[in-house]
N, C-alpha and C positions, 0 to 999 in steps of 0.2 A: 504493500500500500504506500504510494505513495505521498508526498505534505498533500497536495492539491485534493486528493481524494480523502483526503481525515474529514467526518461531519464535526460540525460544532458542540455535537453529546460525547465523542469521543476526549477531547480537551480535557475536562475535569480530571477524567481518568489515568491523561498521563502524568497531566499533574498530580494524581496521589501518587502515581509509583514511580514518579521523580521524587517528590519530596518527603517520602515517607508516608505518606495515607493522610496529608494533612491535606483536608478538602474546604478549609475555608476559602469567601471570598477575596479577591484581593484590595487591598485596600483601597479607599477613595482618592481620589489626588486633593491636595489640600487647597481650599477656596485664597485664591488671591485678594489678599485685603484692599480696601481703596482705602489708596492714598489719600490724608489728609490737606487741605491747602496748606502750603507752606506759608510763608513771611511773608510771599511778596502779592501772595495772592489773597490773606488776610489785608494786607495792607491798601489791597485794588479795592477789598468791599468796604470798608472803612472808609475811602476814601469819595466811593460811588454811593452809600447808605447814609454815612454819618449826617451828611448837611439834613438830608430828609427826615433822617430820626430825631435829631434835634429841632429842627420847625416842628415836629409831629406830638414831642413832646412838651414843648414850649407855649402852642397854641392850640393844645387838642385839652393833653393830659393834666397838664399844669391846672388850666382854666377850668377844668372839671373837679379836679380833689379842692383848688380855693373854694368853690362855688359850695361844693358839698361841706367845706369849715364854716363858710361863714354863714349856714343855712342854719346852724342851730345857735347861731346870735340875732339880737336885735341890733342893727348895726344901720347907723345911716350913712354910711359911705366916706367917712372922713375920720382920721385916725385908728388905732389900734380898736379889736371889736371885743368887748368887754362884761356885755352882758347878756352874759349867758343865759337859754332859755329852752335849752335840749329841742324834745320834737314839739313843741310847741306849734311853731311854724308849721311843720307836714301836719300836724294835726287840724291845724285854722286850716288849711290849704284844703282840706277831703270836706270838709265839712262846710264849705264857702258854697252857699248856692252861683253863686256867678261863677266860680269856677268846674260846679258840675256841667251846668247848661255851657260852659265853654267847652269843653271835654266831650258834650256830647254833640254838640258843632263841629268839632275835628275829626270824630267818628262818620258824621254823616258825610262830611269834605272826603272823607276816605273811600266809603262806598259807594257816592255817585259819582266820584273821577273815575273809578272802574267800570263803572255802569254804562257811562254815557263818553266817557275819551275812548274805551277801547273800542266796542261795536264800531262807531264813527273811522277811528284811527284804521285799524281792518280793513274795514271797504275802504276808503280811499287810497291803503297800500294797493287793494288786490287789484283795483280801477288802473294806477299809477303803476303799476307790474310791466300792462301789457303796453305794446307798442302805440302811439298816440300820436298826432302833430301838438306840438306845444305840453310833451309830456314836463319838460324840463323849466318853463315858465311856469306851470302848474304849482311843480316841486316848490321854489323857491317863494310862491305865493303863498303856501301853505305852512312853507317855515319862517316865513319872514316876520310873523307875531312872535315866533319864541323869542327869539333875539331881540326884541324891543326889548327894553331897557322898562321896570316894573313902575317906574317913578311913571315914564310916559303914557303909560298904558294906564295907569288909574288916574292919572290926572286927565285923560282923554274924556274917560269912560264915567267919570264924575260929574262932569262938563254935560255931555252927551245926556245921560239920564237923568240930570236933576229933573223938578218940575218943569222947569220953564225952558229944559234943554229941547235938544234939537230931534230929539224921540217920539216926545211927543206932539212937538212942533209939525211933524213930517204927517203923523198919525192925524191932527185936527186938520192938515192943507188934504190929507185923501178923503175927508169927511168920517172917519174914524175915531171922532171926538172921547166914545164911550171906551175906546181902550187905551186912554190915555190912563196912566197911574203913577204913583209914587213910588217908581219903581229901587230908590234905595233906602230909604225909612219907613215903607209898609212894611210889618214884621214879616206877614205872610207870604212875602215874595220877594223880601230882602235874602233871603237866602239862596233862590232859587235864581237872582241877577248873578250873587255871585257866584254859582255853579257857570252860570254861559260862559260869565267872562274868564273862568280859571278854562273852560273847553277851548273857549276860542283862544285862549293866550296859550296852554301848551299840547293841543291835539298835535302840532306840527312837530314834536319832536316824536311822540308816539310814532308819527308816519313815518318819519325818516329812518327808524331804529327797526318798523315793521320791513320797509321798504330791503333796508342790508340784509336781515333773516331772510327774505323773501327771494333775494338776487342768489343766496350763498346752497339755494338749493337744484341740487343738480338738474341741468335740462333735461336728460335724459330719460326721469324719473314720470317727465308731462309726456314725453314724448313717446314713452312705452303704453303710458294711459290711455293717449288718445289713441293708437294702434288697433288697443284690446276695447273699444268704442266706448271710453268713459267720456262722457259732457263736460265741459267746460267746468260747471260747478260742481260737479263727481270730481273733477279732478281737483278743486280749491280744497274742496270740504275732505274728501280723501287722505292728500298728498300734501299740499298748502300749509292747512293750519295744524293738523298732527306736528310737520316737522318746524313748524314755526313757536310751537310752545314754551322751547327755552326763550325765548327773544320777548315772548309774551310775559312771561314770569317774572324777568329780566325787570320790563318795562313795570310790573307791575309793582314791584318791591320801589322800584323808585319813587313811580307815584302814591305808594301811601305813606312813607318817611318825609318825602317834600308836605304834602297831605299834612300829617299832623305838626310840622313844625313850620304850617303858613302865616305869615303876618305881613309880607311888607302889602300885597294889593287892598288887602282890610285897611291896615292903617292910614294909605294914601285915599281911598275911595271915602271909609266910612270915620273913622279916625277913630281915637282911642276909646272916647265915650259915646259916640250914634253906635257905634257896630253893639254894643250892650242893648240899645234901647230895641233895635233894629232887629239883631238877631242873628247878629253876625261874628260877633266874636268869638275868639280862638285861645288857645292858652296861652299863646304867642305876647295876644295884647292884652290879657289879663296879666301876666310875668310885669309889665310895662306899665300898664295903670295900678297898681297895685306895688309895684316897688320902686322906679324908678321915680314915678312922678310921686308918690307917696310919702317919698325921702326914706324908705326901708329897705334899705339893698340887702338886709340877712334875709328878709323875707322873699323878696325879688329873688334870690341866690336859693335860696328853698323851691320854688316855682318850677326855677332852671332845672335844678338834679329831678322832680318830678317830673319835665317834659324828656329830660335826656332820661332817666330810667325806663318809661312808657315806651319811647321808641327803640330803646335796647332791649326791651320785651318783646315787642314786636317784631323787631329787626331778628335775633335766634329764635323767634317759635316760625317765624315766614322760613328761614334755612333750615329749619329741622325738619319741618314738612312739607316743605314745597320746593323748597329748592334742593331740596336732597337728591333726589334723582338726576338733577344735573349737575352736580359736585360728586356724585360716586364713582362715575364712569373714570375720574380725569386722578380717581385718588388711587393708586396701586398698590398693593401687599406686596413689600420684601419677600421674594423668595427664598426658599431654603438651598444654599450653596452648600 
């Protein structure tokens, strides 16, 4: 018998009566360790991170642990804070009806920007997908309200709807006298102006964000569809928005963080004390009426760590459960070497 003719069962065997009947395996070869960075590659990250981690801890972390000290003083904002008053403050703060009915105003800001930006944002991605004359005019039309500047926009749109503005001005020249209203101090619809005007100022960044999910999915994938004779909206509803869901998620975690931590178009439109009367207020500008202008900045600094906690609730329960499944794929288990 020759080498070429030995099967792969025979092996073992000559190995015991080479080496004695000892039929163990042979050993493993041993896992090459990685390399750790050296000096000069510690001193590349240091060099690329440091500026960022120090801005990050200077005006993230800093301003979060003061905020959290001086919450449980009475402190008006000038010299050392001295009098101490534990949870006092969080306790005034839960128990404040203005600050419930604000709370429950940035809840509703939460759920009707999902409601009403998404559906919207959607169809005029899947509109703006396909090929168009003036697709690209459209585009910039649509995003050209995010990037205004919030100062312009509420002082437009304060203008625009007072009484005597141009809203209803336009509604009495059509003979539409009877749907004139007081469309920012009616309680009843002071809330639902500012739902438009939060739509119409950032639906355009939804589209734009839909739009890249929407380019980044393979041709290929429409173009087998229509083959095997799926419709146009067979294939949206299909293929579309299944694989569009990270980008939706995405989109969504951002608009309820921006959501509950809204103040500057309130402040500008309705200002610090109408948005109370109106029904518009946020905990944004209750933080502001209540400490700043109050002269009680421990208290103001209490408000703060209760908006920053709420949305750091919010922010890891949305990751634990909804963005989990797009954070799992990208995380890998160490294998056994």
């Amino acid at each position: 018998m020759t080498v070429r003719e030995m099967s792969a069962s025979d092996t073992p065997a000559l190995a015991a009566h080479a080496g004695g009947g000892d039929t163990s395996p042979p050993a493993r070869p041993r896992s090459r360790r990685r390399r750790g960075l050296g000096w000069s590659g510690r001193l590349e990250v240091l060099l690329l991170a440091g500026p960022a981690v120090i801005f990050f801890v200077g005006f993230v972390i800093l301003p979060v642990l003061m905020a959290a000290y001086y919450g449980f003083f009475r402190w008006s904002g000038f010299g050392p804070a001295t009098d101490f008053v534990g949870l006092k403050n969080y306790i005034t703060i839960f128990s404040d009806p203005n600050f419930q009915s604000a709370l429950l105003h940035n809840a509703f800001i939460v759920v009707m920007s999902l409601v009403l930006q998404g559906p919207i944002a959607i169809g005029l991605a899947l509109l703006l997908n396909r090929k168009m004359r003036g697709q690209s005019v459209i585009r910039v039309l649509i995003f050209v309200p995010y990037v205004i500047a919030e100062v312009v926009v509420g002082t437009g749109f304060s203008l625009l709807l007072s009484t005597n503005g141009a809203a209803n001005g336009m509604l009495d020249k059509l003979g539409l006298g009877s749907l004139t209203q007081d469309w920012l101090a009616d309680p009843a619809i002071a809330i639902w102006t500012l739902m438009a005007i939060l739509t119409w100022k950032y639906v355009g960044f939804a589209v734009i964000l839909f739009l890249a999910g929407l380019q980044g999915i393979p041709e290929e994938l429409y173009e087998a569809a229509a083959i095997d004779g799926a419709s146009y909206w067979q294939i949206q509803r299909q293929i579309a928005l299944p694989l569009l869901a990270p980008t939706l998620r995405i989109w969504a975690f951002l608009s309820i963080i921006g959501a509950l931590q809204l103040f500057d178009l309130v402040y500008i439109i309705w200002g610090q004390y109408v948005s109370s009367v109106a029904g518009t207020n946020t905990m944004a500008i209750y933080m502001v009426v209540t400490g700043r202008n109050a002269g009680n900045f421990g208290y103001g600094n209490a408000v703060a760590v209760v908006i920053f906690v709420i949305s750091l609730v919010v922010a890891l329960f949305y990751q634990r459960f909804v963005l989990r499944r797009d954070t799992a794929g990208a995380i890998t288990e160490r294998g056994v070497q």
